[in-house]
N, C-alpha and C positions, 0 to 999 in steps of 0.2 A: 425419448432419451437423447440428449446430447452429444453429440459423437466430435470428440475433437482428435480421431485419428491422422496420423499425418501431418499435424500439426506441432510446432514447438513454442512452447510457453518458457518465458525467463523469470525469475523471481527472486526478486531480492527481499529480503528482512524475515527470512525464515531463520531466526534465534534459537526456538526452543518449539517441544510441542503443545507449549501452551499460546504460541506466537497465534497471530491473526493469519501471518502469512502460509506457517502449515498446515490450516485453515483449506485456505484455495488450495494449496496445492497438492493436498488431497483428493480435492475434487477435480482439480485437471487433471492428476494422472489416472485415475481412476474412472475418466470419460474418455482416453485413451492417449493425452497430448504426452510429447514428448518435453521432460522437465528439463532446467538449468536452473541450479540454484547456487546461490553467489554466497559467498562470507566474506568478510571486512578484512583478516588477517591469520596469518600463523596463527595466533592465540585461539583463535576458534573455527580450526581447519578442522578437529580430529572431532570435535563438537557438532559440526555440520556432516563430515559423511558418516557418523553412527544415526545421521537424521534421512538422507541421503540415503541409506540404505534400506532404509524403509519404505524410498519411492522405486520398485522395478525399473529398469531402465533412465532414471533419471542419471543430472550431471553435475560435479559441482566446481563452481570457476569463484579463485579470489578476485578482491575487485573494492577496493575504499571510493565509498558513491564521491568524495570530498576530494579524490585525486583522482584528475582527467584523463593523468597518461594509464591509469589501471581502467578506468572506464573505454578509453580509445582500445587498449590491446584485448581487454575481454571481446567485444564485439568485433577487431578483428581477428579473434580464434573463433568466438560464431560463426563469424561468414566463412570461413573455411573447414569448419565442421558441419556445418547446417545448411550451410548457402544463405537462406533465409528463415526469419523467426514472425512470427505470426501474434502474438501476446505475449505484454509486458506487464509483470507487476509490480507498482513502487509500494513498499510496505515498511517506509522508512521514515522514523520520526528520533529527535535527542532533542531534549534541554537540559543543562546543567541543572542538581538536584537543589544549589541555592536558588536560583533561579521561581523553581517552584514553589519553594518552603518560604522564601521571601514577599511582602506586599508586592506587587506587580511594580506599582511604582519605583523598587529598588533593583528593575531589572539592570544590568549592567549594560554598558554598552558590547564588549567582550562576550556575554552568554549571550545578548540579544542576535550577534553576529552568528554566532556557531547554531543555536535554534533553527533559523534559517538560512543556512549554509548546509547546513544537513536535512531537513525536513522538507527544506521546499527547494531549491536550488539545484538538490539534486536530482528533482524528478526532469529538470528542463537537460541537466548535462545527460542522463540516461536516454530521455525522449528525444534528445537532438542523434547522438551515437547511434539507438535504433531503428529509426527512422528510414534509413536508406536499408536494413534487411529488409523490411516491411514490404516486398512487392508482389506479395500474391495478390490475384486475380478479386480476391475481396479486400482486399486493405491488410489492416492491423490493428489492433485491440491494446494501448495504452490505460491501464486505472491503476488508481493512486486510495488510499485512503484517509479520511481525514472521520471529526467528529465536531458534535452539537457547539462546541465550546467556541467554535469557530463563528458563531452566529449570536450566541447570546453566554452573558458571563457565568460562567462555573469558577467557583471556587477553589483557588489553590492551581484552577488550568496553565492562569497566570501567561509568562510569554508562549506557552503552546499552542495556547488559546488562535493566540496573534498569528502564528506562525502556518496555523492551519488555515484561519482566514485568507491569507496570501497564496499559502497552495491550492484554494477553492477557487484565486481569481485567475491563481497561473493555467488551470487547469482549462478555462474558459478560453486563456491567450493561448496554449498551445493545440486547443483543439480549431482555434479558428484559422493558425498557419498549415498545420499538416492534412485539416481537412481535405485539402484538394489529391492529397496523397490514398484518400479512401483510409484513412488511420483517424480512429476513433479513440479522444481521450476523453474520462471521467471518473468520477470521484464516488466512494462507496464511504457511504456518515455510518458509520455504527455504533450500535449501543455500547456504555462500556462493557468493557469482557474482562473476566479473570487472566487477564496474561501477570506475567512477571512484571512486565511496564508499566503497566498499570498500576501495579499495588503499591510503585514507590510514589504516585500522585499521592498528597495529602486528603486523607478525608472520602476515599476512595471507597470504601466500601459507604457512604452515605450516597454517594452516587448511586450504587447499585438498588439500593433501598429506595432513593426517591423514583428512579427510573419505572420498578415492578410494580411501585404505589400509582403511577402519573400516568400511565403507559395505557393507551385503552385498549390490548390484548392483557395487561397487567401482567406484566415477568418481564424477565430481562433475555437478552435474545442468545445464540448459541453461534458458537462460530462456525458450526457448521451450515449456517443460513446463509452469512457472511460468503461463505465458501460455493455457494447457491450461485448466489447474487453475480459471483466475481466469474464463476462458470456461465452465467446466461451474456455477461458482457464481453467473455471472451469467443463465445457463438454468434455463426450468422442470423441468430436469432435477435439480437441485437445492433443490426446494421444502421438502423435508423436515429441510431441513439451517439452524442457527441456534447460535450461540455457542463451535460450533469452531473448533480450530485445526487445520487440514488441513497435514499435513509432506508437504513435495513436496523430500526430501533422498535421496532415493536408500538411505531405510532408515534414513540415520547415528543419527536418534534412538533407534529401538529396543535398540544395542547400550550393554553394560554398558560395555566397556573392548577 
Protein backbone atom coordinates (compact mmCIF):
# COMPACT_ATOMS: atom_id res chain seq x y z
CA UNK A 1 0.00 0.00 0.00
CA UNK A 2 1.11 3.45 -0.74
CA UNK A 3 2.04 5.50 2.09
CA UNK A 4 2.25 9.18 1.33
CA UNK A 5 2.53 10.29 5.00
CA UNK A 6 4.32 13.25 5.56
CA UNK A 7 3.92 14.30 2.43
CA UNK A 8 1.91 17.54 0.90
CA UNK A 9 0.00 17.36 -2.21
CA UNK A 10 -1.61 20.73 -3.93
CA UNK A 11 -4.43 20.42 -6.25
CA UNK A 12 -6.00 22.53 -8.13
CA UNK A 13 -9.41 21.91 -10.32
CA UNK A 14 -11.24 20.11 -7.53
CA UNK A 15 -15.00 21.70 -8.82
CA UNK A 16 -17.35 19.44 -7.65
CA UNK A 17 -17.51 15.73 -6.75
CA UNK A 18 -17.95 14.67 -9.90
CA UNK A 19 -14.46 16.57 -10.85
CA UNK A 20 -11.56 14.27 -12.04
CA UNK A 21 -9.52 16.09 -9.58
CA UNK A 22 -11.75 14.76 -6.29
CA UNK A 23 -10.90 11.77 -7.97
CA UNK A 24 -7.06 11.96 -6.81
CA UNK A 25 -7.69 13.63 -4.04
CA UNK A 26 -9.34 11.12 -2.49
CA UNK A 27 -6.87 8.85 -3.04
CA UNK A 28 -4.07 11.10 -1.63
CA UNK A 29 -5.66 11.92 1.44
CA UNK A 30 -6.65 8.67 1.96
CA UNK A 31 -2.82 7.13 1.53
CA UNK A 32 -2.04 9.75 4.15
CA UNK A 33 -0.75 13.10 2.17
CA UNK A 34 -1.33 16.23 3.43
CA UNK A 35 -3.93 18.14 0.91
CA UNK A 36 -4.24 21.92 -0.58
CA UNK A 37 -6.76 22.51 -2.58
CA UNK A 38 -7.23 25.84 -4.46
CA UNK A 39 -10.47 27.60 -5.82
CA UNK A 40 -10.58 30.24 -8.55
CA UNK A 41 -12.66 32.92 -6.36
CA UNK A 42 -15.11 34.14 -3.79
CA UNK A 43 -17.86 32.68 -5.95
CA UNK A 44 -16.71 29.30 -5.27
CA UNK A 45 -15.11 29.62 -1.79
CA UNK A 46 -18.08 28.21 0.18
CA UNK A 47 -18.32 25.52 -2.79
CA UNK A 48 -14.90 24.23 -2.11
CA UNK A 49 -14.76 24.00 1.68
CA UNK A 50 -18.23 21.94 1.98
CA UNK A 51 -15.72 19.79 -0.56
CA UNK A 52 -12.84 20.42 1.67
CA UNK A 53 -14.48 19.18 4.51
CA UNK A 54 -14.70 16.00 3.35
CA UNK A 55 -10.95 15.73 3.18
CA UNK A 56 -9.55 15.41 7.24
CA UNK A 57 -6.96 17.52 7.55
CA UNK A 58 -6.91 19.02 4.21
CA UNK A 59 -6.49 22.99 3.20
CA UNK A 60 -8.13 25.27 1.05
CA UNK A 61 -6.10 28.52 -0.76
CA UNK A 62 -7.78 30.93 -3.38
CA UNK A 63 -5.73 31.28 -6.41
CA UNK A 64 -6.89 32.20 -10.38
CA UNK A 65 -4.34 29.68 -12.36
CA UNK A 66 -4.58 33.12 -15.08
CA UNK A 67 -3.24 35.67 -12.37
CA UNK A 68 0.44 35.32 -11.51
CA UNK A 69 0.39 37.57 -8.60
CA UNK A 70 -2.57 34.97 -6.86
CA UNK A 71 -0.24 32.13 -8.06
CA UNK A 72 3.11 34.01 -6.66
CA UNK A 73 1.23 34.62 -3.06
CA UNK A 74 -0.45 31.10 -2.88
CA UNK A 75 3.05 29.31 -2.89
CA UNK A 76 4.38 31.93 -0.82
CA UNK A 77 1.79 31.00 2.00
CA UNK A 78 2.93 27.28 1.17
CA UNK A 79 6.32 27.82 1.90
CA UNK A 80 5.48 29.38 5.08
CA UNK A 81 3.06 26.90 6.19
CA UNK A 82 4.58 23.85 4.66
CA UNK A 83 8.03 24.65 4.10
CA UNK A 84 8.02 22.43 1.23
CA UNK A 85 5.21 20.43 -1.01
CA UNK A 86 6.03 17.26 -2.61
CA UNK A 87 3.02 16.83 -5.35
CA UNK A 88 1.31 18.98 -7.64
CA UNK A 89 -1.74 18.52 -9.49
CA UNK A 90 -2.96 20.45 -12.66
CA UNK A 91 -6.52 19.51 -13.27
CA UNK A 92 -7.26 22.52 -15.15
CA UNK A 93 -8.86 22.72 -18.56
CA UNK A 94 -11.85 25.99 -20.12
CA UNK A 95 -12.82 26.71 -23.62
CA UNK A 96 -15.60 28.84 -24.38
CA UNK A 97 -18.97 26.84 -25.03
CA UNK A 98 -19.13 28.57 -28.72
CA UNK A 99 -15.89 27.48 -29.13
CA UNK A 100 -17.02 23.97 -28.92
CA UNK A 101 -20.45 24.05 -30.38
CA UNK A 102 -18.89 25.86 -33.48
CA UNK A 103 -16.77 23.91 -36.69
CA UNK A 104 -13.23 24.19 -35.33
CA UNK A 105 -12.65 26.10 -38.20
CA UNK A 106 -14.70 29.12 -36.70
CA UNK A 107 -12.40 29.04 -33.69
CA UNK A 108 -11.85 32.62 -32.69
CA UNK A 109 -8.82 34.09 -32.24
CA UNK A 110 -10.13 35.52 -28.65
CA UNK A 111 -11.46 31.80 -27.42
CA UNK A 112 -8.40 30.33 -28.97
CA UNK A 113 -6.22 32.71 -26.62
CA UNK A 114 -8.22 31.95 -23.42
CA UNK A 115 -8.31 27.70 -24.33
CA UNK A 116 -4.75 28.02 -23.85
CA UNK A 117 -4.12 30.48 -21.33
CA UNK A 118 -6.06 28.40 -19.11
CA UNK A 119 -5.42 24.86 -19.98
CA UNK A 120 -2.13 24.90 -20.76
CA UNK A 121 -0.23 27.89 -19.71
CA UNK A 122 -1.24 27.43 -16.65
CA UNK A 123 0.36 24.39 -15.85
CA UNK A 124 3.98 26.04 -16.80
CA UNK A 125 2.94 29.42 -14.37
CA UNK A 126 2.06 26.73 -11.41
CA UNK A 127 5.12 24.37 -12.44
CA UNK A 128 7.57 27.37 -12.44
CA UNK A 129 6.02 28.88 -8.63
CA UNK A 130 6.30 25.19 -7.29
CA UNK A 131 9.30 24.22 -8.17
CA UNK A 132 11.64 25.83 -5.72
CA UNK A 133 9.12 23.99 -2.75
CA UNK A 134 10.03 20.91 -4.28
CA UNK A 135 13.27 19.92 -2.33
CA UNK A 136 12.89 16.78 -0.73
CA UNK A 137 15.44 14.29 -0.83
CA UNK A 138 13.32 12.54 -3.67
CA UNK A 139 12.30 15.41 -5.89
CA UNK A 140 8.51 16.16 -6.69
CA UNK A 141 5.72 14.83 -8.55
CA UNK A 142 4.11 17.56 -11.19
CA UNK A 143 0.88 15.76 -13.39
CA UNK A 144 -1.27 17.41 -15.43
CA UNK A 145 -4.28 15.81 -17.26
CA UNK A 146 -5.02 15.72 -20.64
CA UNK A 147 -7.13 13.22 -23.14
CA UNK A 148 -7.29 11.00 -26.56
CA UNK A 149 -8.53 14.11 -28.52
CA UNK A 150 -5.16 15.44 -28.26
CA UNK A 151 -3.86 12.84 -30.70
CA UNK A 152 -6.48 12.08 -33.05
CA UNK A 153 -9.86 14.08 -33.99
CA UNK A 154 -13.08 13.84 -31.75
CA UNK A 155 -15.75 15.54 -32.52
CA UNK A 156 -17.07 18.55 -31.20
CA UNK A 157 -13.40 18.44 -28.99
CA UNK A 158 -12.72 21.02 -31.34
CA UNK A 159 -10.06 23.99 -29.92
CA UNK A 160 -9.64 21.49 -26.62
CA UNK A 161 -8.58 19.10 -28.63
CA UNK A 162 -5.55 21.55 -29.69
CA UNK A 163 -5.16 22.92 -26.59
CA UNK A 164 -4.37 19.41 -24.87
CA UNK A 165 -1.99 18.64 -27.70
CA UNK A 166 0.24 21.69 -26.55
CA UNK A 167 -0.06 20.68 -22.85
CA UNK A 168 1.17 16.93 -23.84
CA UNK A 169 4.26 18.92 -25.50
CA UNK A 170 4.60 21.45 -22.66
CA UNK A 171 4.65 18.61 -20.40
CA UNK A 172 7.70 17.00 -22.37
CA UNK A 173 9.38 20.83 -22.23
CA UNK A 174 8.98 21.20 -18.61
CA UNK A 175 9.90 17.79 -17.57
CA UNK A 176 13.09 18.18 -19.51
CA UNK A 177 14.12 21.63 -17.54
CA UNK A 178 13.10 20.58 -13.93
CA UNK A 179 14.41 17.15 -14.36
CA UNK A 180 17.74 17.95 -13.04
CA UNK A 181 15.65 19.32 -9.92
CA UNK A 182 14.52 15.35 -9.30
CA UNK A 183 10.80 16.79 -10.25
CA UNK A 184 8.86 14.61 -12.25
CA UNK A 185 6.32 15.98 -14.78
CA UNK A 186 3.61 13.90 -16.70
CA UNK A 187 0.38 13.58 -18.06
CA UNK A 188 -2.59 11.09 -17.26
CA UNK A 189 -5.04 10.67 -20.81
CA UNK A 190 -8.30 9.46 -19.48
CA UNK A 191 -11.11 7.93 -20.70
CA UNK A 192 -14.07 10.24 -20.88
CA UNK A 193 -15.74 10.37 -17.27
CA UNK A 194 -19.13 11.69 -16.22
CA UNK A 195 -18.01 14.96 -14.88
CA UNK A 196 -20.15 18.19 -15.19
CA UNK A 197 -17.41 19.28 -17.96
CA UNK A 198 -17.72 17.04 -19.69
CA UNK A 199 -21.35 16.83 -20.42
CA UNK A 200 -21.29 20.33 -21.78
CA UNK A 201 -18.89 18.75 -24.72
CA UNK A 202 -21.40 18.21 -27.61
CA UNK A 203 -22.11 14.66 -28.36
CA UNK A 204 -20.61 13.59 -25.23
CA UNK A 205 -22.36 10.72 -24.26
CA UNK A 206 -21.48 9.04 -27.93
CA UNK A 207 -18.22 9.29 -26.69
CA UNK A 208 -19.03 7.21 -23.83
CA UNK A 209 -20.66 4.57 -26.01
CA UNK A 210 -18.05 4.37 -28.68
CA UNK A 211 -15.32 4.17 -25.95
CA UNK A 212 -17.13 0.87 -23.89
CA UNK A 213 -17.89 -0.50 -27.71
CA UNK A 214 -13.78 0.03 -28.81
CA UNK A 215 -12.15 -0.49 -25.51
CA UNK A 216 -10.58 -4.01 -25.32
CA UNK A 217 -11.59 -4.25 -21.43
CA UNK A 218 -15.06 -2.88 -23.06
CA UNK A 219 -16.45 -0.21 -20.51
CA UNK A 220 -15.49 2.90 -19.71
CA UNK A 221 -13.09 3.68 -16.86
CA UNK A 222 -13.95 5.12 -13.31
CA UNK A 223 -12.36 7.92 -11.64
CA UNK A 224 -11.37 6.23 -9.16
CA UNK A 225 -8.68 4.36 -11.39
CA UNK A 226 -7.85 7.83 -12.50
CA UNK A 227 -7.23 8.41 -8.81
CA UNK A 228 -4.95 5.09 -8.86
CA UNK A 229 -2.99 6.14 -11.52
CA UNK A 230 -2.27 9.92 -10.17
CA UNK A 231 -1.46 8.25 -6.51
CA UNK A 232 1.33 5.69 -8.13
CA UNK A 233 2.82 9.01 -9.87
CA UNK A 234 2.73 10.79 -6.81
CA UNK A 235 4.85 7.80 -4.99
CA UNK A 236 8.50 6.89 -4.99
CA UNK A 237 7.04 4.14 -6.76
CA UNK A 238 7.20 6.06 -9.79
CA UNK A 239 10.74 7.74 -9.76
CA UNK A 240 11.76 6.62 -12.83
CA UNK A 241 8.99 7.91 -14.83
CA UNK A 242 9.08 11.81 -16.37
CA UNK A 243 7.47 13.33 -19.64
CA UNK A 244 4.82 10.81 -20.13
CA UNK A 245 1.52 10.48 -20.87
CA UNK A 246 0.16 7.54 -18.98
CA UNK A 247 -3.60 6.38 -20.62
CA UNK A 248 -5.70 5.19 -17.89
CA UNK A 249 -8.79 4.41 -20.96
CA UNK A 250 -9.40 1.02 -20.65
CA UNK A 251 -7.12 0.37 -23.92
CA UNK A 252 -9.34 2.74 -26.28
CA UNK A 253 -5.99 4.41 -27.40
CA UNK A 254 -4.23 1.51 -28.68
CA UNK A 255 -7.09 0.35 -31.19
CA UNK A 256 -7.02 1.46 -34.89
CA UNK A 257 -10.80 1.50 -35.51
Amino acid sequence: MINMQGRTAVVFGVANKRSIAWGIAQKLQAAGAQLVITYQNERLEQEAKDLIADLPGAAGFRCDVTNDAEIDQLFAELKSRYGKIHTLVHSVAFAPAEAMKNDFLLTSRDDFKVAHDISVYSLIAVTRAAAPLMTDESGGSVMTLTYHGAEKVVPKYNVMGVAKAALEATVRYLAADVGKNKIRVNAISAGPLKTLAARSIPGFGDMLRTQAERAPLKRNVETSEVGDTALFLASDLSTGITGEVIYVDAGYNIMGF
